[in-house]
VOMI-728083 format. One record per residue (C-alpha): residue in three letters; x, y, z. Coordinates in steps of 0.25 Angstrom, whole numbers, padded with zeros to 4 digits, always signed. Example, Ala and Ser with C-alpha at 12.3 -4.5 7.8 and 13.67 -1.06 7.14 Angstrom:
BEGIN
ALA+0049-0018+0031/SER+0055-0004+0029/
***
This chain:
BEGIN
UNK+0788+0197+0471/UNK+0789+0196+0456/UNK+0789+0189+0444/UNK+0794+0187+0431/UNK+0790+0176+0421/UNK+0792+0175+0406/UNK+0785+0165+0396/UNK+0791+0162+0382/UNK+0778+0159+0377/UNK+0768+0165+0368/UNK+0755+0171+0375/UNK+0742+0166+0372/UNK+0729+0174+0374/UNK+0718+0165+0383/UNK+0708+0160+0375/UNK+0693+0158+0380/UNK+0690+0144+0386/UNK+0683+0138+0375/UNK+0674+0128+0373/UNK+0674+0114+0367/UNK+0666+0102+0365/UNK+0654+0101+0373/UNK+0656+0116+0380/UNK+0669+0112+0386/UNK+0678+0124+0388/UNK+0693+0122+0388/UNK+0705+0131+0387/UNK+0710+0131+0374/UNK+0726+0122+0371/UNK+0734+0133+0368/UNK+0730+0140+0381/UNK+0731+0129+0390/UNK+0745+0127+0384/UNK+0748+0141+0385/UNK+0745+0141+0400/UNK+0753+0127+0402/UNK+0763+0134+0396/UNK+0764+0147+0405/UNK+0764+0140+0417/UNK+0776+0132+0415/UNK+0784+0143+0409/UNK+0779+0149+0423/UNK+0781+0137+0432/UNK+0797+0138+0425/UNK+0800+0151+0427/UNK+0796+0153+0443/UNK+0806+0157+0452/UNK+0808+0145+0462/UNK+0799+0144+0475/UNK+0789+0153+0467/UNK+0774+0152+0476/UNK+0763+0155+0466/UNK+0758+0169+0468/UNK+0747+0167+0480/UNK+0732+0171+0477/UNK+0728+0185+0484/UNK+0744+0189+0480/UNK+0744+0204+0469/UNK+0750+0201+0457/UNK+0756+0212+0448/UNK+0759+0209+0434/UNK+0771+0217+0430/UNK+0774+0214+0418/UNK+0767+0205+0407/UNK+0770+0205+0393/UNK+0765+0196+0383/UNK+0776+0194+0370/UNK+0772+0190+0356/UNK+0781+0184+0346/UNK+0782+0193+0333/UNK+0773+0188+0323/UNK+0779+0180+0312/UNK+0771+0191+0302/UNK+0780+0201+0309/UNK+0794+0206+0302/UNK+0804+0206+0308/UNK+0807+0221+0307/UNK+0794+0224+0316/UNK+0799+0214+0327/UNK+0804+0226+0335/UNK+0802+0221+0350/UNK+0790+0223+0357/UNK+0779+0226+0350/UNK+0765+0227+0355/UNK+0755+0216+0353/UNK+0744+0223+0349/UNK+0734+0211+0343/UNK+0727+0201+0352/UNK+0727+0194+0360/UNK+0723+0203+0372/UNK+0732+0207+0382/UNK+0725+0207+0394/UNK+0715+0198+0393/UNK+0718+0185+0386/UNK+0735+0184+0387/UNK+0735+0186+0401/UNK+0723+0178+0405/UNK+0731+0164+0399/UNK+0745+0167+0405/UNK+0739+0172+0419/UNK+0730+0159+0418/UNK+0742+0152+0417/UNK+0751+0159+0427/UNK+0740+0155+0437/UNK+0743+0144+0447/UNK+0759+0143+0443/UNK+0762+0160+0447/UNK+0751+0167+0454/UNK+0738+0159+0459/UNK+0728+0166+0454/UNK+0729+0178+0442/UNK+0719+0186+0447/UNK+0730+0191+0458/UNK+0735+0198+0447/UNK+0732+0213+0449/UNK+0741+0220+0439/UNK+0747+0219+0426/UNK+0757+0230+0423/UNK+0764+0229+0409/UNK+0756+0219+0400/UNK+0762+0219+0386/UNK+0759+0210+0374/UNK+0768+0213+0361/UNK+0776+0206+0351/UNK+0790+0202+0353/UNK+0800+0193+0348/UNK+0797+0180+0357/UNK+0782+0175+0365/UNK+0784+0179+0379/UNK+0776+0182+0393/UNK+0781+0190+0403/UNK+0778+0192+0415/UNK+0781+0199+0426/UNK+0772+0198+0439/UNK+0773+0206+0454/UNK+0767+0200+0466/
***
């Protein structure tokens, strides 16, 4: 079966747990919030009787691109659709370590069923926005 789920949300990179007063770690706010909001855009966007991806089950990534919102320094004459994001943060490591976090539990059990990821793109565009298109 597949998939296809769009977030009209600006990605954020997963920070480090960090740690607070007497050696606590904690997640920082705005990725807690971040993750909160993932999974109800998810949760709304689910075709009726959707069953959460079962543990064990392959999961392909077909399609995942991470959009940008030009920014504000940018003219207007350079805003010509897609253009590659070039600076942090990283792609592979810290924008899909929050959104897969948060995908956990509401569309697939467990993110380390996911055995391939075909067409990761991050660039600049005119609006923030997740895609993502999954196979399993």
């Amino acid at each position: 079966m597949r998939l296809k789920l769009t977030f009209n949300i600006r990605p954020v990179p997963h920070q480090s747990v960090r740690i607070g007063r007497n050696n606590i770690a904690y997640k920082p706010k705005k990725i807690v919030n971040y993750q909160v909001a993932i999974k109800s855009l998810a949760i709304q966007q689910l075709p009726k009787g959707f069953k959460m991806i079962p543990a064990g089950t392959e999961i392909t990534i077909e399609r995942l691109t991470y959009q940008f919102e030009y920014l504000k320094a940018t003219p207007k004459k350079r805003r010509t659709g897609k253009v590659p994001k070039t600076t942090k943060p990283d792609l592979h490591d810290n924008l899909n370590k929050a959104f897969m976090d948060a995908l956990e539990g509401i569309v697939f059990e467990q993110d380390q069923n996911i055995v391939k990821i075909n067409n990761l793109e991050k660039y600049y565009d005119e609006e923030n926005l997740i895609t993502l298109m999954l196979k399993y």
